[in-house]
Gaussian input, Z-matrix of N, CA and C with variables (Angstrom, degrees):
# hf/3-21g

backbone

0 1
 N
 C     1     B1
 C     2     B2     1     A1
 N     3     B3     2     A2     1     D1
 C     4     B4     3     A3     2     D2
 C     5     B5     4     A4     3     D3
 N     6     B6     5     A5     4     D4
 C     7     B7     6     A6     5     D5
 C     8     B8     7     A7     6     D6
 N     9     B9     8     A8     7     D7
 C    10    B10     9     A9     8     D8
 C    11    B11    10    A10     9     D9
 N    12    B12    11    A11    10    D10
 C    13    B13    12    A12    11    D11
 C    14    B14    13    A13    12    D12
 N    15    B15    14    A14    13    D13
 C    16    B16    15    A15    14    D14
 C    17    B17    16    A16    15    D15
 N    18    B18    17    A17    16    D16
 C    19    B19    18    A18    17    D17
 C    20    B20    19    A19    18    D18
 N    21    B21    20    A20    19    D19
 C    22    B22    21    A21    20    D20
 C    23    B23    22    A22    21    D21
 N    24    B24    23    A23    22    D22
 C    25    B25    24    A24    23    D23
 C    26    B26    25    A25    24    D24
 N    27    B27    26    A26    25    D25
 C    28    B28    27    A27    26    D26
 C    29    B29    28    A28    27    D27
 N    30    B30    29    A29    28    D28
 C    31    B31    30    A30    29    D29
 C    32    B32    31    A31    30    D30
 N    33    B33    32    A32    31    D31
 C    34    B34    33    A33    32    D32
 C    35    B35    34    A34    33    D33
 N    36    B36    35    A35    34    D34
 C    37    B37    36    A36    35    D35
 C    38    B38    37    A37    36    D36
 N    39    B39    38    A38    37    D37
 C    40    B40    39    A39    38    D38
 C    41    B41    40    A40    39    D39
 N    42    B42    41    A41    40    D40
 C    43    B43    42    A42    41    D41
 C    44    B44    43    A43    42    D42
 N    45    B45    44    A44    43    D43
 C    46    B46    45    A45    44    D44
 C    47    B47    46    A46    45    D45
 N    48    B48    47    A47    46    D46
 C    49    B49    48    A48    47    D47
 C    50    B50    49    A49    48    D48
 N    51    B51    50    A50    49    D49
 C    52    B52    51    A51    50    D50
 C    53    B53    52    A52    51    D51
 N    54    B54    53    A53    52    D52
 C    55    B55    54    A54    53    D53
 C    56    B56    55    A55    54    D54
 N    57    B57    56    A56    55    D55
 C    58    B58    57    A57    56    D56
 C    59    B59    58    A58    57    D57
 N    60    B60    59    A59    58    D58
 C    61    B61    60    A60    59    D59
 C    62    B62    61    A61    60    D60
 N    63    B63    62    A62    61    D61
 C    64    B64    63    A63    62    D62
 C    65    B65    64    A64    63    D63
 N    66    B66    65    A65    64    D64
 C    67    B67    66    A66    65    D65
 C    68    B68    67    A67    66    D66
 N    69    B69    68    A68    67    D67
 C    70    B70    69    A69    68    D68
 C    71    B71    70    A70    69    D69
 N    72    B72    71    A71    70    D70
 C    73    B73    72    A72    71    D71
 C    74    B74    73    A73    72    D72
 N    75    B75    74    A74    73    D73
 C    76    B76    75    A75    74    D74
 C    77    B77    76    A76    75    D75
 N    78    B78    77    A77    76    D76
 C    79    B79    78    A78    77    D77
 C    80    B80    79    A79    78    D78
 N    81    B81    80    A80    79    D79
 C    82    B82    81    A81    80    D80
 C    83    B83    82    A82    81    D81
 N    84    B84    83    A83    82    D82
 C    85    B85    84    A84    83    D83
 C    86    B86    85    A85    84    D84
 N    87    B87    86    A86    85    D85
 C    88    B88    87    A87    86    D86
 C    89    B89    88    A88    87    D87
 N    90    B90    89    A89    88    D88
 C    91    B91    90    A90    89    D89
 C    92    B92    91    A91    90    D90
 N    93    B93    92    A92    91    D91
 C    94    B94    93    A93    92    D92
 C    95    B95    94    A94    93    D93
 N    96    B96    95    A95    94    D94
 C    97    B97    96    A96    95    D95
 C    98    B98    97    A97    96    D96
 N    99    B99    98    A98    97    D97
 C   100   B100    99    A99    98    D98
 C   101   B101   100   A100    99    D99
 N   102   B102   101   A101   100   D100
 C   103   B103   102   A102   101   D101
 C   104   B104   103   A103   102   D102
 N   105   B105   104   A104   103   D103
 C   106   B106   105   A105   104   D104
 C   107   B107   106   A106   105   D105
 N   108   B108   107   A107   106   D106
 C   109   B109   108   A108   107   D107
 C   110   B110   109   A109   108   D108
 N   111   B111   110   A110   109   D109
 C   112   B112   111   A111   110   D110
 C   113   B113   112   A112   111   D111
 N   114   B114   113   A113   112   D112
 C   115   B115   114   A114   113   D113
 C   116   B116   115   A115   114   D114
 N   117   B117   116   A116   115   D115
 C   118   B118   117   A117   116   D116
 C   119   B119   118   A118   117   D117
 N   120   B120   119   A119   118   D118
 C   121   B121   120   A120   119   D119
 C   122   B122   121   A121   120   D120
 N   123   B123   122   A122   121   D121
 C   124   B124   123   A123   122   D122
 C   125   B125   124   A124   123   D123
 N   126   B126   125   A125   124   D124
 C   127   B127   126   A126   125   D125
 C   128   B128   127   A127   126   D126
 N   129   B129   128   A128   127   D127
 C   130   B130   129   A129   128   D128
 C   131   B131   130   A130   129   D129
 N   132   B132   131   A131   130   D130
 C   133   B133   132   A132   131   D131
 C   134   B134   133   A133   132   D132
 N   135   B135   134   A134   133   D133
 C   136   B136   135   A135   134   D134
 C   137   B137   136   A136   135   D135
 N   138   B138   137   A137   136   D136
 C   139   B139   138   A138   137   D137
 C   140   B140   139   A139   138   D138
 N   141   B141   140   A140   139   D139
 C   142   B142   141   A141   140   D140
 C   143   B143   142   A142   141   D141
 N   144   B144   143   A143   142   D142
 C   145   B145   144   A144   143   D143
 C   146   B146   145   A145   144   D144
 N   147   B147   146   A146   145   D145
 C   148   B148   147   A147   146   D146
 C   149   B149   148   A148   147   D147
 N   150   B150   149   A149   148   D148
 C   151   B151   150   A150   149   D149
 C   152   B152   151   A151   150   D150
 N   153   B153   152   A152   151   D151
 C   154   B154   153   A153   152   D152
 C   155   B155   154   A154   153   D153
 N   156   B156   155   A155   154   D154
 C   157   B157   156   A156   155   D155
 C   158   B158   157   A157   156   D156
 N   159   B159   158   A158   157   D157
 C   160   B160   159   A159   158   D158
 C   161   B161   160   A160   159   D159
 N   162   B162   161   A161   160   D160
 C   163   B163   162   A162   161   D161
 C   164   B164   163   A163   162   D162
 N   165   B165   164   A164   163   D163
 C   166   B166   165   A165   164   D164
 C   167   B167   166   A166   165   D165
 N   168   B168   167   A167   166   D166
 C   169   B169   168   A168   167   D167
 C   170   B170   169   A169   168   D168
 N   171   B171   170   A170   169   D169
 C   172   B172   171   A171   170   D170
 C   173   B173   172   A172   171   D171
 N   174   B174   173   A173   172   D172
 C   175   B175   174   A174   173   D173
 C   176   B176   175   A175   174   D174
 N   177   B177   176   A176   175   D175
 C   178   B178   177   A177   176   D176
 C   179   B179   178   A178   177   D177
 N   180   B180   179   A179   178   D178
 C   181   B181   180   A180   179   D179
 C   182   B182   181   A181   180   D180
 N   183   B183   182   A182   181   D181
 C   184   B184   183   A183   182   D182
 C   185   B185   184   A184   183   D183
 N   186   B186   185   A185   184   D184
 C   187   B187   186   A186   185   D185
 C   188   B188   187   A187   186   D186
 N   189   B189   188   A188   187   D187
 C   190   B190   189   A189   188   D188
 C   191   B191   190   A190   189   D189
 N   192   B192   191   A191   190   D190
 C   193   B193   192   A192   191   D191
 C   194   B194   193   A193   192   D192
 N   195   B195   194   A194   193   D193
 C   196   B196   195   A195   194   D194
 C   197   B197   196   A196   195   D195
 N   198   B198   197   A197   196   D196
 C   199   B199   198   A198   197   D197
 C   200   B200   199   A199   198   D198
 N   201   B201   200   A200   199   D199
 C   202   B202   201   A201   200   D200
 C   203   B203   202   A202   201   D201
 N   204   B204   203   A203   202   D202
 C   205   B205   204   A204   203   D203
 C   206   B206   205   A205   204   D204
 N   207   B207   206   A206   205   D205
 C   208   B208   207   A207   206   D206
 C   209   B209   208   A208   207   D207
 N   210   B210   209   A209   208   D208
 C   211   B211   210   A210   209   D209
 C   212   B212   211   A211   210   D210
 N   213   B213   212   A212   211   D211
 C   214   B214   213   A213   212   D212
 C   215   B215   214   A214   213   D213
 N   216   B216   215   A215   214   D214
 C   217   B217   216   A216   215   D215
 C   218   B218   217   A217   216   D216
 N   219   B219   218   A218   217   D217
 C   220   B220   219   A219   218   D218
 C   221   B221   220   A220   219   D219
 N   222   B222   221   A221   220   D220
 C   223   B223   222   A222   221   D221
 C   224   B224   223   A223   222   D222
 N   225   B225   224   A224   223   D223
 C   226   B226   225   A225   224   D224
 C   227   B227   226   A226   225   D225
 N   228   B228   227   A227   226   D226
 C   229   B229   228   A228   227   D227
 C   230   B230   229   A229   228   D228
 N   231   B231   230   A230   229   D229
 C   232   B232   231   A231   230   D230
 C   233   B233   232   A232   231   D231
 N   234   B234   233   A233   232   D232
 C   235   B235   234   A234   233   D233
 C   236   B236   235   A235   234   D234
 N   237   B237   236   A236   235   D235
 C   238   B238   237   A237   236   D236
 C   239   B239   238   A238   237   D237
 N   240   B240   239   A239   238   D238
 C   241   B241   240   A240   239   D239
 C   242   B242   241   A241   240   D240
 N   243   B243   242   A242   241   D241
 C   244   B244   243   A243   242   D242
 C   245   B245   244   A244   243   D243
 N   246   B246   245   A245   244   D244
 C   247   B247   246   A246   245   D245
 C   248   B248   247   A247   246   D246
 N   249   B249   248   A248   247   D247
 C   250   B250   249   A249   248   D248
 C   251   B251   250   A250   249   D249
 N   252   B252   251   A251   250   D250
 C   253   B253   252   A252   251   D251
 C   254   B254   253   A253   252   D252
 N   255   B255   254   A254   253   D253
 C   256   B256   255   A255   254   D254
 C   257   B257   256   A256   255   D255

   B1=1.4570
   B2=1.5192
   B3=1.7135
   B4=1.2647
   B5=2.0287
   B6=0.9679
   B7=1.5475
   B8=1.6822
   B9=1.6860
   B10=0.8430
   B11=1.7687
   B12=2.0768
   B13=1.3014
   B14=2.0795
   B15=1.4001
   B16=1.2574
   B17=1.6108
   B18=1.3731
   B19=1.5343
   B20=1.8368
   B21=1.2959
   B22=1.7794
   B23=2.0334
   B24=1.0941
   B25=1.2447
   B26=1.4052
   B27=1.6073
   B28=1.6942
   B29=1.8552
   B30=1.4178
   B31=1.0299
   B32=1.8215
   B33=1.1299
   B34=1.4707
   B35=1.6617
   B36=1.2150
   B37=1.7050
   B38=1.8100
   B39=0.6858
   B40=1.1715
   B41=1.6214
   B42=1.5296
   B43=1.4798
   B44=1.5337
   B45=1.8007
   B46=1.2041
   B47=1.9586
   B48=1.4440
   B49=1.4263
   B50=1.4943
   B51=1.5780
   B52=1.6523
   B53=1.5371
   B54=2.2549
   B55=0.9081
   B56=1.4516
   B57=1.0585
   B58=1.6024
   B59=1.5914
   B60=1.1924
   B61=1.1795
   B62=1.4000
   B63=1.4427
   B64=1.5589
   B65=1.8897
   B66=1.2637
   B67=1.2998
   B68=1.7833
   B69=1.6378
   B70=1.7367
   B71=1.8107
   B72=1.1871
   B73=1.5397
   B74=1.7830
   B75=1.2691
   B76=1.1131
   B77=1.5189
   B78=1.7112
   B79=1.3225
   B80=1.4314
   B81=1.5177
   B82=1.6389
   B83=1.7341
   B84=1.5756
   B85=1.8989
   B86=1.3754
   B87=1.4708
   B88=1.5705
   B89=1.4808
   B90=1.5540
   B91=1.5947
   B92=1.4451
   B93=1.3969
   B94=1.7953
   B95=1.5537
   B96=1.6167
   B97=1.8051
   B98=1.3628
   B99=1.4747
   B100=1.6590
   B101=1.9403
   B102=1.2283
   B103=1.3263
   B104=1.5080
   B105=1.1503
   B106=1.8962
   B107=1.6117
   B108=1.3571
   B109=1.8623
   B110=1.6118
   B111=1.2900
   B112=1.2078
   B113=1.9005
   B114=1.1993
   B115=1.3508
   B116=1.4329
   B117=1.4865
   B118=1.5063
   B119=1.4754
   B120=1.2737
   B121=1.7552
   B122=1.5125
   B123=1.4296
   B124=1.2161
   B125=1.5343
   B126=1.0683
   B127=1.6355
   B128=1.6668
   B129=1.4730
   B130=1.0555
   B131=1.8294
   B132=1.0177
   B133=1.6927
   B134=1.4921
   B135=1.3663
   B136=1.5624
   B137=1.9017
   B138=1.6616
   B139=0.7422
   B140=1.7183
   B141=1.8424
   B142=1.1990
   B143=1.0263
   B144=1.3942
   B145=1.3458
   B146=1.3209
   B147=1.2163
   B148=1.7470
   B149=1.5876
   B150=1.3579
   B151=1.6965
   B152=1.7522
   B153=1.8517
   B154=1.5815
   B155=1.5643
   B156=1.4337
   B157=1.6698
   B158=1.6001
   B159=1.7786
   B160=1.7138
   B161=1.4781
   B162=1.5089
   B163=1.5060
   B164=1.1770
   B165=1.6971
   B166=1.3834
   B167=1.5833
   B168=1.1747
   B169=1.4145
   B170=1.7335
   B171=1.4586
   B172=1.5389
   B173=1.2812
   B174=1.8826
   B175=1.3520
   B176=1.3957
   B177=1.2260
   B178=1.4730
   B179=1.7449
   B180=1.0740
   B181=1.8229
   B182=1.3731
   B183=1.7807
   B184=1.5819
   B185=1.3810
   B186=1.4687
   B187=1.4906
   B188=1.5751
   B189=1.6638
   B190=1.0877
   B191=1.5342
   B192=1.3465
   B193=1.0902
   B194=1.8352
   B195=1.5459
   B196=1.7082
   B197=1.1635
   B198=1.5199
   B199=1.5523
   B200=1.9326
   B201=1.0431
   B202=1.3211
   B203=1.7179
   B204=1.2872
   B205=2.0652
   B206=1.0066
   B207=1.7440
   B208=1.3645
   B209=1.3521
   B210=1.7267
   B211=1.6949
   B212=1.6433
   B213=1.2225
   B214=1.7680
   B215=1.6734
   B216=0.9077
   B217=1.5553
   B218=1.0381
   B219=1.4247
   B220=1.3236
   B221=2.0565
   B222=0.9260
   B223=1.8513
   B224=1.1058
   B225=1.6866
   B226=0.6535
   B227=1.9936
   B228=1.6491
   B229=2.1533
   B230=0.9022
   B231=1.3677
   B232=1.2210
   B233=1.7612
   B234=1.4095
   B235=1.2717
   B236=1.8995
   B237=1.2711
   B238=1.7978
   B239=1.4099
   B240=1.0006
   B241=1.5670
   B242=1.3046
   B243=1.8994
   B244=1.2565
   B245=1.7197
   B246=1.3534
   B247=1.3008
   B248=1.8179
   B249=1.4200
   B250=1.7893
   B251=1.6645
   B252=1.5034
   B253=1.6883
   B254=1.5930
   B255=1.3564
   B256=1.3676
   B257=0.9649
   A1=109.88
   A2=120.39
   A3=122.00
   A4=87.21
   A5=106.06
   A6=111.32
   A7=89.48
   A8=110.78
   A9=101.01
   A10=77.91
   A11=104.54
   A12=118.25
   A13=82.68
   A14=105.11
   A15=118.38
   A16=117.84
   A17=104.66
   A18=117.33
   A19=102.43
   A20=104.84
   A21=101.77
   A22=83.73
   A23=121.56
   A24=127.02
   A25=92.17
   A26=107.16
   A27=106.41
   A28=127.58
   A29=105.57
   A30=103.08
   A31=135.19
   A32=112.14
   A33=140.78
   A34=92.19
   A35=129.64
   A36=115.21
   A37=90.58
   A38=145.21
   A39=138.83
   A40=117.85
   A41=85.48
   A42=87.99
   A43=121.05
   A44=115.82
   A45=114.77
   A46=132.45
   A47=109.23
   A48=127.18
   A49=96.72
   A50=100.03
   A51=99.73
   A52=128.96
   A53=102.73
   A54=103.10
   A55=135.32
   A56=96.75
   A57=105.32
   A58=104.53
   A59=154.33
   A60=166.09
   A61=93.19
   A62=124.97
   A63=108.44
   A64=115.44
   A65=92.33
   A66=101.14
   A67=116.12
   A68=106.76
   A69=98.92
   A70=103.21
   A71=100.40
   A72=116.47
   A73=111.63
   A74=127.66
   A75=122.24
   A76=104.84
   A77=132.55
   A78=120.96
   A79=126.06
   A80=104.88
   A81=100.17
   A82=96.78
   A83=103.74
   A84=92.28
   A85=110.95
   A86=119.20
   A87=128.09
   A88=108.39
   A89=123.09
   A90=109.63
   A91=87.24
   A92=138.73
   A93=118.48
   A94=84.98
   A95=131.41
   A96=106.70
   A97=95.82
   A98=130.58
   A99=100.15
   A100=116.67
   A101=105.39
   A102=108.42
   A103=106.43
   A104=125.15
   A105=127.29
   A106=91.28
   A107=114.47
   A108=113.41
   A109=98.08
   A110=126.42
   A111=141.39
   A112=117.89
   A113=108.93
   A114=128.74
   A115=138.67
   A116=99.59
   A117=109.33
   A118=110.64
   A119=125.38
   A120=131.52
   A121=100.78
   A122=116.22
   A123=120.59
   A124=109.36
   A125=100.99
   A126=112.78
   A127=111.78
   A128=166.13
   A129=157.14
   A130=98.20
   A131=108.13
   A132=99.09
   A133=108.57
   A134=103.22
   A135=112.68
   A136=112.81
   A137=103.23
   A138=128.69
   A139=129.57
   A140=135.06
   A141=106.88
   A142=130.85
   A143=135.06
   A144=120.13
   A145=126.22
   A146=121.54
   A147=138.05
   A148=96.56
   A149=106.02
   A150=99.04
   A151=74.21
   A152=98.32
   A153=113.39
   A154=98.45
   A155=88.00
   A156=109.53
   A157=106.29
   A158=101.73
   A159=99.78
   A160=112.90
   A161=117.04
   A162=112.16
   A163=121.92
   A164=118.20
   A165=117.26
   A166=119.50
   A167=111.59
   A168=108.50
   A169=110.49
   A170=113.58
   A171=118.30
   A172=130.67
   A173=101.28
   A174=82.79
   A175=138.47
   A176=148.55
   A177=167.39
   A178=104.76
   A179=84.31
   A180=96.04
   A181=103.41
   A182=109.44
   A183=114.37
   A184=115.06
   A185=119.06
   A186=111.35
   A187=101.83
   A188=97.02
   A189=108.21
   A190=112.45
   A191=132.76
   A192=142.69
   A193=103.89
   A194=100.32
   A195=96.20
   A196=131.46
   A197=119.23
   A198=102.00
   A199=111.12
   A200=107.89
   A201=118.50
   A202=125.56
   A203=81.61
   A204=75.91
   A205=122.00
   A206=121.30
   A207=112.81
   A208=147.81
   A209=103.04
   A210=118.92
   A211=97.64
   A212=102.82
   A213=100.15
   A214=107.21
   A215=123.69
   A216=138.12
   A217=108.15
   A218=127.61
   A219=132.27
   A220=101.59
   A221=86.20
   A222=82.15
   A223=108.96
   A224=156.34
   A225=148.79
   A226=127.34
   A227=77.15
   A228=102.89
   A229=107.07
   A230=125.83
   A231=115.12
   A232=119.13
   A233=104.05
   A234=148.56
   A235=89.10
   A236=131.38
   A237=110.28
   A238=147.07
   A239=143.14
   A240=131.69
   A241=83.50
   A242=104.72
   A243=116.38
   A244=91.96
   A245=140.87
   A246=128.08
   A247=122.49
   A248=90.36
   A249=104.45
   A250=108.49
   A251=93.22
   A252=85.27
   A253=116.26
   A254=123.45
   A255=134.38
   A256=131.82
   D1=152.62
   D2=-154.76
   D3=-117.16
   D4=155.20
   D5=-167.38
   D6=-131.35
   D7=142.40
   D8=-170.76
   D9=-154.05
   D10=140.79
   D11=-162.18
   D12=-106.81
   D13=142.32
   D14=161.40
   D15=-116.16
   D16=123.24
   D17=-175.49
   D18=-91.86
   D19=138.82
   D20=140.27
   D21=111.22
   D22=12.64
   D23=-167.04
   D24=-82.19
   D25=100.59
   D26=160.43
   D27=-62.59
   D28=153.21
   D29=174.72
   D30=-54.30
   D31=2.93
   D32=-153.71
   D33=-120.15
   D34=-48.15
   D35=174.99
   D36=-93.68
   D37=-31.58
   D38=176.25
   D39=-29.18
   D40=-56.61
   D41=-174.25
   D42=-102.80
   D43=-19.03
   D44=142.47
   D45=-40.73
   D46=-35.30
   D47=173.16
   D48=-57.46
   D49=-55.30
   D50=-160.43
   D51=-65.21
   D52=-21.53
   D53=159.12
   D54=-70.81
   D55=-47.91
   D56=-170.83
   D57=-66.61
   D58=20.87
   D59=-164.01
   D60=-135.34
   D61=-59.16
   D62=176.78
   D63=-53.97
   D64=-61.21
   D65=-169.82
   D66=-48.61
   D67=-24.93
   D68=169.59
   D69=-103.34
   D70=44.60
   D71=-175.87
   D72=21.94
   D73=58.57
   D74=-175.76
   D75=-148.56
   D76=133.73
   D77=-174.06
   D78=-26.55
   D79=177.53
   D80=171.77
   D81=-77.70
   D82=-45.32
   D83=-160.64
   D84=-50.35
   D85=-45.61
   D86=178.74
   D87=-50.33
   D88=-23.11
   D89=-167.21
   D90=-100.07
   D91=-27.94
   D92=-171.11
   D93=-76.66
   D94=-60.29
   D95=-152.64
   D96=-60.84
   D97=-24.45
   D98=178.70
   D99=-75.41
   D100=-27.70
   D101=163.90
   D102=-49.84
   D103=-57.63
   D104=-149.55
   D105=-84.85
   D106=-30.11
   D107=-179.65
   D108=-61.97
   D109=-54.97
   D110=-157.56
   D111=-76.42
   D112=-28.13
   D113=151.70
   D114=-68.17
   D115=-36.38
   D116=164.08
   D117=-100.38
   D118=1.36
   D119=166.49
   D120=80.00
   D121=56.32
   D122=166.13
   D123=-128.55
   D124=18.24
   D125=175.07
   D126=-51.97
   D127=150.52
   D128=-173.82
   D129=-125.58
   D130=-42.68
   D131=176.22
   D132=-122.01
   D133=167.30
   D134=-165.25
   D135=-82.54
   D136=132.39
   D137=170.23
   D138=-3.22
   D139=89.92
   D140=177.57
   D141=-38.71
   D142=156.68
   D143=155.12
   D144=-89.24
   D145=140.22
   D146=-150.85
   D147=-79.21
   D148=131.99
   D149=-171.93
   D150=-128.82
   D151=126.12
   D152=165.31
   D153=-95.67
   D154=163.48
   D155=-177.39
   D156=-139.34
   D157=25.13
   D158=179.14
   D159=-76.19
   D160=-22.99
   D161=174.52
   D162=-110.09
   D163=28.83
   D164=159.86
   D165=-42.26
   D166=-46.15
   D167=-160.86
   D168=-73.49
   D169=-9.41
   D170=158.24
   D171=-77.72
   D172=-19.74
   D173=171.08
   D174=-66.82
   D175=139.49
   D176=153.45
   D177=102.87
   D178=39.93
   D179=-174.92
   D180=-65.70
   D181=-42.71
   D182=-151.89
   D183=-83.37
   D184=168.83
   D185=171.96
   D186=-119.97
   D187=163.05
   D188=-154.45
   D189=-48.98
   D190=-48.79
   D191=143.56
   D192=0.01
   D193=-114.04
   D194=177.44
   D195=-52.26
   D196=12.94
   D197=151.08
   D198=-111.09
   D199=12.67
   D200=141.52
   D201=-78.54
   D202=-49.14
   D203=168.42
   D204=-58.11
   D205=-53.28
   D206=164.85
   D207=-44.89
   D208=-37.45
   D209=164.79
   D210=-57.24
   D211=-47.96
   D212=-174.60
   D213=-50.14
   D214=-50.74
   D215=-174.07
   D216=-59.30
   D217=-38.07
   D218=-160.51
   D219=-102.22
   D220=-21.87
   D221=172.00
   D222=-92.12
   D223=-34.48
   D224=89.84
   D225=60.79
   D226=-79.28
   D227=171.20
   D228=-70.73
   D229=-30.34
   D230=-149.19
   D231=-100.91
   D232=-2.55
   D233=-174.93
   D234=-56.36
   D235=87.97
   D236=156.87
   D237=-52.44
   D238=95.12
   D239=-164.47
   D240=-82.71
   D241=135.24
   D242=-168.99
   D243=-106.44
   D244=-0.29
   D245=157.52
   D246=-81.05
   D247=12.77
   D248=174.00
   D249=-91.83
   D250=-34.58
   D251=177.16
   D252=-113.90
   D253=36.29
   D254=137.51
   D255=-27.17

């Protein structure tokens, strides 16, 4: 195997790298060659799927109330008008 050093790595992917490598519990080196396999389309199995954690801090925000409004809202859309697809 060929080892290869990357320069210019800010502190800001550094530690983004370092998370997302914890979180699919597997080293950092193992998460960039699957990054660099997967970029140049040498990936062999299909793609994790990316789990965000930008709206953790909303979860259980709502009260019982508005998350009834919202179900309300959302049934609502979901309603088809069948003279739309005529």
């Amino acid at each position: 195997m060929k080892q290869l050093t990357v320069r210019g790595v800010d502190e800001k992917l550094h530690t983004t790298l370092k998370r997302e490598a914890k979180q699919r519990g597997i080293s950092m080196n193992r998460y960039v060659v699957r990054l660099l396999k997967e970029a140049v389309g040498q990936s062999q199995r299909p793609q994790e799927p990316r789990i965000s954690h930008e709206l953790d801090h909303l979860a259980g925000t709502w009260s019982q109330e508005q998350a009834r409004e919202f179900s309300r809202i959302l049934e609502e859309q979901r309603d088809i008008d069948e003279g739309l697809w005529r």
